[in-house]
N, C-alpha and C positions, 0 to 999 in steps of 0.2 A: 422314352422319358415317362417316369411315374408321379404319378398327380396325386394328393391327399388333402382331402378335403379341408375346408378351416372356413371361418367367419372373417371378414375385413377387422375388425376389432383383435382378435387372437393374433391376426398376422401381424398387425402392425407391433402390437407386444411381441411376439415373438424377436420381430427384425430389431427393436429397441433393446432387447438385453443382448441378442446377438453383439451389435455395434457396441451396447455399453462397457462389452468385455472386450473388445478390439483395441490391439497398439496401431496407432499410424504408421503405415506401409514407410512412410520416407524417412523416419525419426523424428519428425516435427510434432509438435505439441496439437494439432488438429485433426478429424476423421474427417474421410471426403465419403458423401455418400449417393448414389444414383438412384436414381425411379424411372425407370425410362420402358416407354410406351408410346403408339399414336395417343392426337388427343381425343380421341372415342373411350381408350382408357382409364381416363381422368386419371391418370399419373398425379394431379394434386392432391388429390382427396388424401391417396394414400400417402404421401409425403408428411402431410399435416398432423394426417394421424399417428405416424410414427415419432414425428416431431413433438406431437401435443406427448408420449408417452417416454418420450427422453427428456421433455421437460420432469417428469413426474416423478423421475430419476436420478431427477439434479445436476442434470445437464445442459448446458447452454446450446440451442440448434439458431440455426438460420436458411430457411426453409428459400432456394431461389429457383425461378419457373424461367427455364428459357425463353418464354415467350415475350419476357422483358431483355432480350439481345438478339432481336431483327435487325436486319441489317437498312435501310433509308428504302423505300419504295423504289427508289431509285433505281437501285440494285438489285431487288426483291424480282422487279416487273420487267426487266432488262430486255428478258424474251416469254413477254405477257405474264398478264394474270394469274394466267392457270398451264402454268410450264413443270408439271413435275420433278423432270432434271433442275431446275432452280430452285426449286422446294425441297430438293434433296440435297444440295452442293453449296446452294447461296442465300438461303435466306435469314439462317441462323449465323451469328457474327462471334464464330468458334474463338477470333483470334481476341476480340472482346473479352471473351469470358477466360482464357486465358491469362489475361492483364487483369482486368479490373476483380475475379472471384479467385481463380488458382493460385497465382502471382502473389499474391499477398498469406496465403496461407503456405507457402514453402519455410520449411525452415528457415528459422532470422526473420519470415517474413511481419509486416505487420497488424494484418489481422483486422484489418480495414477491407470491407468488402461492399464492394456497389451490388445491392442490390438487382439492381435493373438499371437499363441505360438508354432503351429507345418506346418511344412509345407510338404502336403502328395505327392508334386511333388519329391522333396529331400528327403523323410522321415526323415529330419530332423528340429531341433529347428530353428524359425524363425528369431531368433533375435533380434527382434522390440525393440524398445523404448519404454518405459510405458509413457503411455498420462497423462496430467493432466486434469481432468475435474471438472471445477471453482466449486463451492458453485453457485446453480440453475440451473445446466446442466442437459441433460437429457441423456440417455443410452438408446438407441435402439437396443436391440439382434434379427437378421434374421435368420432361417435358420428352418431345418425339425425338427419333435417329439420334442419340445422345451415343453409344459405344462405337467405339470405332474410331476415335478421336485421340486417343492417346492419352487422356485424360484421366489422371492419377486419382482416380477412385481406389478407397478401401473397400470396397462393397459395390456391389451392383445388383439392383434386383428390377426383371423386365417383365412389365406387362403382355402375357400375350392373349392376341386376339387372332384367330382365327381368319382365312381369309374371307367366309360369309359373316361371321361378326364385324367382322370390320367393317364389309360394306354393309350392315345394316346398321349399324351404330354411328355411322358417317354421317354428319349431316350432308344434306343433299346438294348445299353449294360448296362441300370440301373432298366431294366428290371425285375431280381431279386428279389431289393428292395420292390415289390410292396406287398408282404405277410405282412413287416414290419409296413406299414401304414392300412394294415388292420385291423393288432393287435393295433393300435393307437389306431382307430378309435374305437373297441372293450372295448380297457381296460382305457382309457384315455378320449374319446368323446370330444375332442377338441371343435368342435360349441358347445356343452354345458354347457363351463366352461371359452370361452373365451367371454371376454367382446363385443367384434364385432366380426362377421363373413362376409367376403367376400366372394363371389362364383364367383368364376373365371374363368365360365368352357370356355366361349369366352373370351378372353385376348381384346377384342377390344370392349368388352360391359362387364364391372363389374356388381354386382351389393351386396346391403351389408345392414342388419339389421337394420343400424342405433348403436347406444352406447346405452347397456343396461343400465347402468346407469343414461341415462337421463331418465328415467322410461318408 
């Protein structure tokens, strides 16, 4: 896999015109877009910034962070705290985000999307308002283990991090979690099946594949 250099700024340009010139995969009138990374890789920064540069383009984005579809502690901590295998399988509420984000952007659909649904500081329901996103909008989901899902993305582009970056980049009580991204890596192969890959192991020098699609 060949890597070429670029700034966080050029990229997120880049991936914005990429998308801007994109038809939706299912014929529906909306782009589904991914960012997927652990969260060492701040998978949000770069979402917002792609988003801040589709706005600039005159495009309506709605930037959503899996971290708002955990599933109730309840189920999170089932088998402990710091259970991997549930950090990997259960703790993000896949069938959620199918219903309340996906579901509404299928064709016909209506373009009403929740934001976020659980909030794991309260361990309770967050409330939100469901967004509407026009007819050409685009949907960017950030967050960790996101491929693999089935999940009708036009795009995909995944953060990687090394396996020493990762563990230095971790904070030291999410430390844990790092068996779960091995099994990623194992059973998923995320740089293999995402459309672009980033490697991010210096945060102040990216660097990124290019879009497989442009051949």
């Amino acid at each position: 896999m060949r890597f070429e250099a670029i700034t966080w700024e050029r990229l997120a340009d880049a991936l914005a015109a990429h998308i801007d010139a994109l038809k939706p995969s299912d014929g529906g009138p909306w782009l589904k877009v991914a960012v997927d990374g652990a969260p060492a890789a701040r998978t949000g920064a770069l979402a917002e910034s792609v988003a801040q540069s589709l706005r600039l383009r005159g495009r309506a984005v709605l930037p959503v962070s899996t971290a708002g579809f955990l599933r109730p502690a309840s189920l999170r901590y089932e088998y402990g705290k710091r259970d991997p295998d549930s950090y990997y399988g259960s703790w993000f509420d896949t069938g959620a985000l199918w219903r309340e984000v996906f579901g509404p952007l299928e064709p016909g659909g209506s373009g009403r999307v929740l934001p976020d649904l659980w909030d794991p500081a309260t361990d309770r329901a967050t409330r939100s308002p469901y967004r509407l996103l026009p007819e050409g909008g685009v949907l960017v989901v950030h967050g960790p283990l996101l491929l693999g899902h089935w999940f009708p993305f036009d795009l995909s582009v995944h953060l990687r991090l090394s396996p020493g970056a990762l563990r230095r980049r971790t904070e030291e009580d999410e430390q844990w979690t790092l068996p779960a991204f091995t099994r990623y890596e194992d059973e998923v192969a995320p740089a293999g099946s995402a459309d672009a890959v980033v490697r991010a192991d210096d945060p102040r020098h990216p660097a990124w594949t290019g879009l497989r699609r442009d051949g």
